[in-house]
C-alpha positions as a printed NumPy array, in Angstrom:
array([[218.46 ,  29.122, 184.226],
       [221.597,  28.349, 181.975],
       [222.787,  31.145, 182.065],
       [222.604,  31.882, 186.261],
       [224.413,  28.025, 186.452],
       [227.198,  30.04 , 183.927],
       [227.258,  33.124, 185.816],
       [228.07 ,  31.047, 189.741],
       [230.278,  28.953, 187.883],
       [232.424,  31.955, 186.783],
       [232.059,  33.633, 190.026],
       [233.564,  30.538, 191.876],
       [235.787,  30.1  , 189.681],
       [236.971,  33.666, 189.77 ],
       [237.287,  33.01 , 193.646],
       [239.515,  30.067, 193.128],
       [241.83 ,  32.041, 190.951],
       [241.899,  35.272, 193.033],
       [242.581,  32.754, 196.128],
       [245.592,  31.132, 194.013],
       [247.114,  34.21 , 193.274],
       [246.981,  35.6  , 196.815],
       [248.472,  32.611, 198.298],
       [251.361,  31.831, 195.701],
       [251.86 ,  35.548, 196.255],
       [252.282,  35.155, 199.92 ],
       [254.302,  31.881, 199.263],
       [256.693,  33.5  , 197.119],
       [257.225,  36.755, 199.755],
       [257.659,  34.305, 202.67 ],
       [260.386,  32.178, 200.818],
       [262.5  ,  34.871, 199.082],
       [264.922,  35.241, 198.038],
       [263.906,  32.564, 195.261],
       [260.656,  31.209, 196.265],
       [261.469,  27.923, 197.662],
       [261.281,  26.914, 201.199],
       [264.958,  25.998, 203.097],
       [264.767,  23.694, 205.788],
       [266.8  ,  25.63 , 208.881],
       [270.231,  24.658, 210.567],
       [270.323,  22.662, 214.359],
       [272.526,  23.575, 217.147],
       [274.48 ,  20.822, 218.107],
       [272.461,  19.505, 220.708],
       [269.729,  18.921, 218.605],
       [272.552,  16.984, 215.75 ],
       [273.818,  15.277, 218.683],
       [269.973,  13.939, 219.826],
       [269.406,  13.014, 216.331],
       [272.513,  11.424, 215.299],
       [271.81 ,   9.456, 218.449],
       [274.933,  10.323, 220.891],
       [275.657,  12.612, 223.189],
       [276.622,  16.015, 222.541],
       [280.091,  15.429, 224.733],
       [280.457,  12.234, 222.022],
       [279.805,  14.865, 219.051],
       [281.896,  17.191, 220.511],
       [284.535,  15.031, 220.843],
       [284.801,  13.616, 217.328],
       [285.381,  16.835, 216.28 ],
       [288.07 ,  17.614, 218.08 ],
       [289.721,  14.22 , 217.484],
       [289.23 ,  14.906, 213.82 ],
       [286.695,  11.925, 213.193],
       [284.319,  14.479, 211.24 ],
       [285.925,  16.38 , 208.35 ],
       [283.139,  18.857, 207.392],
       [282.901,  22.716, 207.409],
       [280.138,  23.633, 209.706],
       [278.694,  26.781, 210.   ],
       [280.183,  28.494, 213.551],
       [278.534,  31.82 , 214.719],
       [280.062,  34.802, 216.616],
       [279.91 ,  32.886, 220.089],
       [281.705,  29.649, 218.782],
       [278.318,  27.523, 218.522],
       [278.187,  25.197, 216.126],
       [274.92 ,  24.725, 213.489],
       [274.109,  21.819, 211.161],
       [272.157,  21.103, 207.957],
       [270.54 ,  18.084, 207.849],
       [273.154,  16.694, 205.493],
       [275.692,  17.46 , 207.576],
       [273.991,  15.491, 210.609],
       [273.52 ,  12.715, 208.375],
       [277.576,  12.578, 207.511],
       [278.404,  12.947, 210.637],
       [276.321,   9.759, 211.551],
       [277.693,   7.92 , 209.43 ],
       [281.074,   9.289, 210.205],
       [280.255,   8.47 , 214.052],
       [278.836,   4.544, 212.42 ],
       [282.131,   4.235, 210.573],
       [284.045,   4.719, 213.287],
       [285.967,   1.19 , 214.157],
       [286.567,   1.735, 218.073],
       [282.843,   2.413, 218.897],
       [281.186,  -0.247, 217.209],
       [278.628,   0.365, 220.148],
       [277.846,   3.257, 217.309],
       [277.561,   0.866, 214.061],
       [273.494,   1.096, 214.257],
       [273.504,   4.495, 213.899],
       [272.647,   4.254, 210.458],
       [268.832,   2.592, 210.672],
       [268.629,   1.76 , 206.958],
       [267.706,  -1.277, 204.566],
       [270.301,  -4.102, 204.543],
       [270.352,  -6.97 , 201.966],
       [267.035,  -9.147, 202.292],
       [265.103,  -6.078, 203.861],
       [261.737,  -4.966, 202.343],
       [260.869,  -1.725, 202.038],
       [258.114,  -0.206, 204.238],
       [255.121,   1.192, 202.83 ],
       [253.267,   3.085, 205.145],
       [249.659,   4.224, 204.779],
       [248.474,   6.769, 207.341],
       [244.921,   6.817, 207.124],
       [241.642,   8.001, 208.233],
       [237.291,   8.216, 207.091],
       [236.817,  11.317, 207.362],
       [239.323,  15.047, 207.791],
       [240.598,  16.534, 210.652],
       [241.83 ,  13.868, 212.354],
       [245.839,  15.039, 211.89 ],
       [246.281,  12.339, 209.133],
       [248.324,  15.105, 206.712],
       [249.776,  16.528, 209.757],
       [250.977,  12.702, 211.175],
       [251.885,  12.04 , 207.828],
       [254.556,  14.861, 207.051],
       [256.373,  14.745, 210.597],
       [256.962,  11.187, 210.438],
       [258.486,  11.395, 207.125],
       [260.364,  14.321, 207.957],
       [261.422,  12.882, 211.628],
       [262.277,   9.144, 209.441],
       [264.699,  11.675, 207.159],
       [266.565,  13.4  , 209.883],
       [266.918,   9.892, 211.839],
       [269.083,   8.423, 208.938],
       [266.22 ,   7.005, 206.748],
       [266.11 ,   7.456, 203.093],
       [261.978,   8.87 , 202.425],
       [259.636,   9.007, 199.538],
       [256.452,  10.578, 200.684],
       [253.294,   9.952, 198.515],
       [250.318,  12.666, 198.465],
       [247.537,  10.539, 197.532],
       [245.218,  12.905, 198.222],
       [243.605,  14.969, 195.374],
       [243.376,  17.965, 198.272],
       [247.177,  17.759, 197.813],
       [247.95 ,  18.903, 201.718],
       [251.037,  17.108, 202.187],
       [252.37 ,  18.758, 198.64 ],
       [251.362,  22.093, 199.84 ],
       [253.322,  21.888, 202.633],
       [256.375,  21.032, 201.463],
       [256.039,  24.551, 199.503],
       [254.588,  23.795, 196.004],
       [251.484,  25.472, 194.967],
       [249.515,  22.213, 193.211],
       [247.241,  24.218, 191.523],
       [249.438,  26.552, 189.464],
       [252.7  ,  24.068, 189.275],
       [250.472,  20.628, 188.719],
       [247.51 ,  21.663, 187.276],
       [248.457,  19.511, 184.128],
       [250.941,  17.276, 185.043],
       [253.756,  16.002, 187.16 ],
       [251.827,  14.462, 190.278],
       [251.316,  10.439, 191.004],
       [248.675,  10.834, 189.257],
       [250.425,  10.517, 185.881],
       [252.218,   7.362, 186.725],
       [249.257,   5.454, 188.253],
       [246.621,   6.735, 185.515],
       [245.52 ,   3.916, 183.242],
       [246.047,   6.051, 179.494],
       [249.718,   6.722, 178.828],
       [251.206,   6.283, 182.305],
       [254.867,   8.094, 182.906],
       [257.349,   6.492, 185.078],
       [256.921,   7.539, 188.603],
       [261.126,   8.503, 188.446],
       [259.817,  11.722, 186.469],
       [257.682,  12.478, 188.776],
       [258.872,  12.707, 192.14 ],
       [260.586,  15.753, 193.055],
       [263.733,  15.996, 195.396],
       [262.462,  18.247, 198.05 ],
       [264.118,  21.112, 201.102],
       [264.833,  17.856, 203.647],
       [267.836,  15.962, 202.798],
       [267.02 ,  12.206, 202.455],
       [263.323,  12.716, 201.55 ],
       [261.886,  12.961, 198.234],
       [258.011,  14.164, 197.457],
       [255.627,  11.978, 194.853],
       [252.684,  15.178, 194.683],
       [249.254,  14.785, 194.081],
       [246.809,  17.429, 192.067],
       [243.18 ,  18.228, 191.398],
       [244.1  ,  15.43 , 188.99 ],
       [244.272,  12.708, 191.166],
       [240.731,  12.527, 191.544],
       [240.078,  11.303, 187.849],
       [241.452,   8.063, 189.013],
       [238.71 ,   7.368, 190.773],
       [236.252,   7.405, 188.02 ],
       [238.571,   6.02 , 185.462],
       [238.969,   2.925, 187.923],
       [235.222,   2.129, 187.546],
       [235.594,   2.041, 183.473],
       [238.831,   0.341, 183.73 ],
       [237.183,  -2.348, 185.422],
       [234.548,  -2.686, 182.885],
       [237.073,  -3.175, 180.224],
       [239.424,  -5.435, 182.271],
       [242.263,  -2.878, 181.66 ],
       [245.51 ,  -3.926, 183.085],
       [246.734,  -3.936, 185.475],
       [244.428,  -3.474, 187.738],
       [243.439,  -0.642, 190.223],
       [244.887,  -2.061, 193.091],
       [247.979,  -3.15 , 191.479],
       [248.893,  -0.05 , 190.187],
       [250.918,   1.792, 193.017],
       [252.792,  -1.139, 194.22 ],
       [254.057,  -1.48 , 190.848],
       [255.206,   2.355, 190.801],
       [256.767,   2.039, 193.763],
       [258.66 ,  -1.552, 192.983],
       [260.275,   0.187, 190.557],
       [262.265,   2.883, 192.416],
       [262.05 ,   1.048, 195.961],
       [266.175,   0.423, 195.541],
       [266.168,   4.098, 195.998],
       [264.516,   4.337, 199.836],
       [264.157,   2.738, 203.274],
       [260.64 ,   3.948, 204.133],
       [257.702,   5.266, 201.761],
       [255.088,   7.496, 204.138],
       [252.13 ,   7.263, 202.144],
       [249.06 ,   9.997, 202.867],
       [245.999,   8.651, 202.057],
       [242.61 ,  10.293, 201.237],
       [239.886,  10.7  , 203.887],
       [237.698,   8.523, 202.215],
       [237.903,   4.596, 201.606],
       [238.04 ,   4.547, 197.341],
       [239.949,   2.63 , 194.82 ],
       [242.988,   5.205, 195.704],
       [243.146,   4.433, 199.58 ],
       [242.677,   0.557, 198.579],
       [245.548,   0.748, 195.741],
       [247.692,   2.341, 199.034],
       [246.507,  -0.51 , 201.631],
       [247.583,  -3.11 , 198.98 ],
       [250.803,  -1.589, 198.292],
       [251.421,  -0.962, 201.794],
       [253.265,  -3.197, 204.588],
       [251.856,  -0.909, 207.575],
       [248.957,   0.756, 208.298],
       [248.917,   3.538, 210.736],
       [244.939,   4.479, 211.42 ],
       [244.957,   8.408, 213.055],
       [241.547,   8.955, 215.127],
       [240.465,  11.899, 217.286],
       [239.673,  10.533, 220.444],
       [235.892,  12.049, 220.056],
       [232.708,   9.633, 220.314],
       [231.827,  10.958, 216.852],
       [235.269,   9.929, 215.638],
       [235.443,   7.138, 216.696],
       [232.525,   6.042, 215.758],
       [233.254,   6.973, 211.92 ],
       [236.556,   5.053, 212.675],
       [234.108,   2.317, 213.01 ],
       [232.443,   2.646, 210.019],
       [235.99 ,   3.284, 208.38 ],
       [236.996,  -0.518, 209.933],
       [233.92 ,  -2.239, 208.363],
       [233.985,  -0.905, 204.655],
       [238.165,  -1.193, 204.718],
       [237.071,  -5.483, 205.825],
       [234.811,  -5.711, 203.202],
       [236.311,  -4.267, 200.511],
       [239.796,  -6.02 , 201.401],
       [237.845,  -9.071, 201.24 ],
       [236.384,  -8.746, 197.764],
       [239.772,  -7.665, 196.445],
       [241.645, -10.698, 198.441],
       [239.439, -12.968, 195.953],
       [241.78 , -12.152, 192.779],
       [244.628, -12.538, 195.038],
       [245.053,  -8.973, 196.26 ],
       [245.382,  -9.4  , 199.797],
       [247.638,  -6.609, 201.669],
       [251.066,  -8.573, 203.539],
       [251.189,  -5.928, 206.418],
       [254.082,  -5.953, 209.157],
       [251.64 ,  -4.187, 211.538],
       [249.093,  -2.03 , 211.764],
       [248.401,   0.307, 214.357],
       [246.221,   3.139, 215.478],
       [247.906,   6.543, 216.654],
       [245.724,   8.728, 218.701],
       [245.714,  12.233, 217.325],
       [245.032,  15.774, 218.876],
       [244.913,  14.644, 222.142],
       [244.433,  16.778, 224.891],
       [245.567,  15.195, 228.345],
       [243.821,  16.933, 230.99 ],
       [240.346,  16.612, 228.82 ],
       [238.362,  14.126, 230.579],
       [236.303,  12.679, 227.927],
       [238.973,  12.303, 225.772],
       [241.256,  10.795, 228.202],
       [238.065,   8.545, 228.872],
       [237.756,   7.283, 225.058],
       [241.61 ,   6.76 , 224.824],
       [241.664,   4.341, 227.124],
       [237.977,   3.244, 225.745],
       [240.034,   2.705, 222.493],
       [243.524,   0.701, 224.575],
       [240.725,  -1.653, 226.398],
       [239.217,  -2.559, 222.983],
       [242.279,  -2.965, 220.987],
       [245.547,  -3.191, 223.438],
       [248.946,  -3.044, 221.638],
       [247.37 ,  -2.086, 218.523],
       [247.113,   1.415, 219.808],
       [250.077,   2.824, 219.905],
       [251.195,   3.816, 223.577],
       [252.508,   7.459, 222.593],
       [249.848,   9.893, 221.256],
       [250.294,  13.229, 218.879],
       [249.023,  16.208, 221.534],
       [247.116,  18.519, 220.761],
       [248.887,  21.721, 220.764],
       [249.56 ,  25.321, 219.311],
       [252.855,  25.501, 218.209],
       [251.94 ,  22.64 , 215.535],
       [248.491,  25.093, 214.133],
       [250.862,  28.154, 214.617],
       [253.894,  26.411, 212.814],
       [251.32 ,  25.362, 210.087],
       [249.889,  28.798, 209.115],
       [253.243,  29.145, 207.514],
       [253.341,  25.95 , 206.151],
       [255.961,  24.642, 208.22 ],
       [256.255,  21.452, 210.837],
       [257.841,  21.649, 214.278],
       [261.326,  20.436, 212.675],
       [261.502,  23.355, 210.408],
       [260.606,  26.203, 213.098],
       [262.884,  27.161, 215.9  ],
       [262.115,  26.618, 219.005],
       [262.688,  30.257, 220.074],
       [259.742,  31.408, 217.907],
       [257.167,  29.451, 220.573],
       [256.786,  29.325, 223.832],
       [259.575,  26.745, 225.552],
       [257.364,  24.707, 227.014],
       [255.136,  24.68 , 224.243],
       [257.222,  23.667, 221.728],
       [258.925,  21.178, 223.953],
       [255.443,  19.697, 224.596],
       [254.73 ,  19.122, 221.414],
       [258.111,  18.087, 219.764],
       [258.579,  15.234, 222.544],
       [254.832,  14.199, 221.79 ],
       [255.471,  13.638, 217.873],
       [259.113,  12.721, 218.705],
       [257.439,   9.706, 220.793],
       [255.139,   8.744, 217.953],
       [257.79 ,   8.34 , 215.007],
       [260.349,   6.431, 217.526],
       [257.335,   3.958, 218.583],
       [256.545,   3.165, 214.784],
       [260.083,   3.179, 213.803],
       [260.748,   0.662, 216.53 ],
       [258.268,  -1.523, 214.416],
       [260.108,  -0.904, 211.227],
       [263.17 ,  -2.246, 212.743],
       [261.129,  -5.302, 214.155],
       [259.933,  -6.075, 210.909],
       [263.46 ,  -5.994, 209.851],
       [263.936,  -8.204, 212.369],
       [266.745,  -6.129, 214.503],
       [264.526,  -4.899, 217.364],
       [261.239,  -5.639, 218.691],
       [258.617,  -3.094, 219.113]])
C-alpha cells in the first residue's frame, strides 16, 4: 500500500511540474521579448476620459504648452499615452491655476486622510472575486490613485495575473506570506514588487500562504504575539505613507487569513453570483463572518469599516432568474448593494485566457460592442466604490 500512496504522489506531482513548465513556457513566448508583461498605450480619448476632461480640454493644453512631455505620435498624427504619462498630464491639467474647476483631478490622500483597505470577498470560488479584485485596482491606478494590491489567497490568482508564475518565482519566498508569518517575519517593503501599471504595486501570495493557517492555531496556543488578526494591519501601517488605496483579495473561505484582512480593512466589498445557490452560501458566508467578528471583537479586535457593500457579479441582464434574485438581494439589503453590477461577458473570459484585464487589451481585438459592454459595466463598479472612498474622506458623498 506504501508504496502505490508513493507511486500517485509522484505521478501528481510529475503533473504539477509538467503543467508549470508548459505554462511559464507559454508565459515567457507571449511576453517576449524579456518575459514580462507591458501594460499597452491609450489613444487620447481614452487619456482624456481618464484624466477626467474632455479630449478638446487635452487637446488644448497641448497646444498651449501646459503639458511638456514627449508622447508617442503615429503615422496619422494620433497621439498614444502610457499610463504615466496620463497621470502627468493630470496633474499637469490639476496644477493648472486658471482652471481650478480641474484641482480635484488628482483623487489622492490629503493630510488627516486614512488609508482604505479594501477586502473583496466571497465563501466559496467563482463568484468574480479575483476578477473584481484586479480591475478595481487597476481602474483606482489609472484614475490617479496610488495602489498596493494584496493576494491573500494561497491559489495566488491575482499574482498570476499580473504575470508572475508563483510556483517557480515564490515557491520559497518573497510573498505576504513572509511578512505576516509568525517565525522570522521580513518587512513587507521587501516584499512587494513594483508591477507593469504605473501607480500600483503587487504584495503576492504562494502555496506558502496556506501555512498560516495552521501556524495561527499553534500560535494561539502559545499566546505568540501579536496576534493573528493583528498581523496584516501592522504590515500594512508600516508602508501605508506610500498609497491611497490597498485592494485586498481575499480567500474563498472565512479562516484566520480572511479575518486578519476584515480587521485590517476599512471596506468590505462582498462579490455574489446572483444564483439561489450563491446566495444562499453568501448566507452562510454572513453568519460565520458575525460570529467570528464577534469572538475576536472580545480582545478588542473589532473591524472600523467606512462601508461595506455587496457588488453583484457575472450578471447577465436579460436572464430572468437572475434579474429576479438581484432585485431579491436590493429588497433585502437596499443601498448596501451597490446599484452598478460587473456583467457577465466574453471579452473579460477571452481577455483572461491571456492573463490580461479589459484595461490591458485593445478594444479592436473584441467585438465593439462587446468590449464596450463590458468596460462601461466594470467602469460603473470602480466609480460607485470610489465615490465611497471619497465620502469617507469626507469630499463627496456616495
Amino acid at each position: 500500500m506504501s508504496e502505490q500512496i508513493t507511486r500517485i504522489d509522484q505521478r501528481i506531482q510529475g503533473m504539477a511540474t509538467r503543467l508549470s513548465r508548459a505554462l511559464d513556457s507559454n508565459m515567457r513566448k507571449s511576453f517576449l521579448p524579456d518575459s514580462h508583461k507591458e501594460l499597452r498605450r491609450f489613444n487620447a480619448a481614452e487619456a482624456a476620459g481618464l484624466i477626467g476632461v474632455s479630449l478638446d480640454h487635452l487637446r488644448k493644453q497641448f497646444f498651449n504648452d501646459k503639458i511638456d512631455l514627449e508622447v508617442e505620435t503615429d503615422s496619422r498624427g494620433r497621439r498614444w499615452y502610457t499610463a504615466q504619462q496620463i497621470d502627468l498630464a493630470r496633474r499637469a491639467i490639476a496644477q493648472d491655476s486658471r482652471a481650478k474647476k480641474f484641482q480635484y483631478l488628482v483623487p489622492g490622500r490629503r493630510d488627516g486622510d486614512r488609508l482604505q483597505v479594501l477586502s473583496v470577498t466571497n465563501f466559496k470560488g467563482g463568484a468574480g472575486k479575483t476578477t473584481t479584485a484586479i480591475h478595481l485596482a487597476q481602474k483606482l491606478a489609472l484614475d490617479g490613485y496610488r495602489v498596493l494590491a494584496i493576494d491573500l489567497d494561497p491559489q495566488a490568482s491575482l499574482t498570476t495575473m499580473f504575470g508572475f508564475r508563483p510556483e517557480i518565482e515564490f515557491a520559497e519566498s518573497g510573498t505576504i506570506y513572509d511578512a505576516i508569518r509568525y517565525d522570522d517575519p521580513v518587512p513587507i517593503k521587501e516584499i512587494v514588487r513594483e508591477t507593469y501599471f504605473h501607480n500600483l504595486d503587487l504584495a503576492p501570495a504562494g502555496l506558502l500562504l496556506s501555512e498560516f493557517e495552521t501556524e495561527t492555531a499553534h500560535a494561539l496556543n502559545n499566546n505568540v504575539q501579536p496576534p493573528f488578526y493583528q498581523r496584516l494591519a501592522l504590515c500594512i501601517g508600516e508602508i501605508e505613507a506610500n498609497y491611497d488605496v490597498v485592494v485586498i483579495d481575499c480567500p474563498p473561505q472565512l479562516g484566520f487569513i480572511t479575518l486578519s484582512a476584515l480587521v485590517a480593512s476599512t471596506g468590505m466589498i462582498v462579490t455574489v453570483v446572483p444564483s439561489m445557490l450563491d446566495v444562499a452560501s453568501m448566507a452562510q458566508f454572513l453568519q460565520l463572518a458575525s460570529s467570528l467578528l464577534a469572538t475576536i471583537a472580545q480582545v478588542g479586535a473589532t473591524p472600523d469599516w467606512d462601508f461595506m457593500k455587496f457588488l453583484v457579479t457575472r450578471f447577465e441582464p436579460n436572464d430572468g432568474p437572475q434579474t429576479q434574485m438581484a432585485a431579491f438581494l436590493r429588497t433585502m439589503f437596499g443601498d448596501d448593494v451597490l446599484t452598478r453590477t460587473f456583467v457577465k461577458s466574453s471579452a473579460v473570459s477571452d481577455a483572461g485566457l491571456t492573463q490580461q484585464t479589459l484595461y490591458e487589451v485593445s478594444r479592436a481585438d473584441f467585438t465593439r460592442q462587446t468590449y464596450d459592454r463590458a468596460i462601461e459595466s466594470i467602469n460603473g463598479v470602480v466609480s460607485e466604490i470610489e465615490a465611497h472612498i471619497q465620502a469617507a474622506w469626507g469630499r463627496k458623498e456616495a
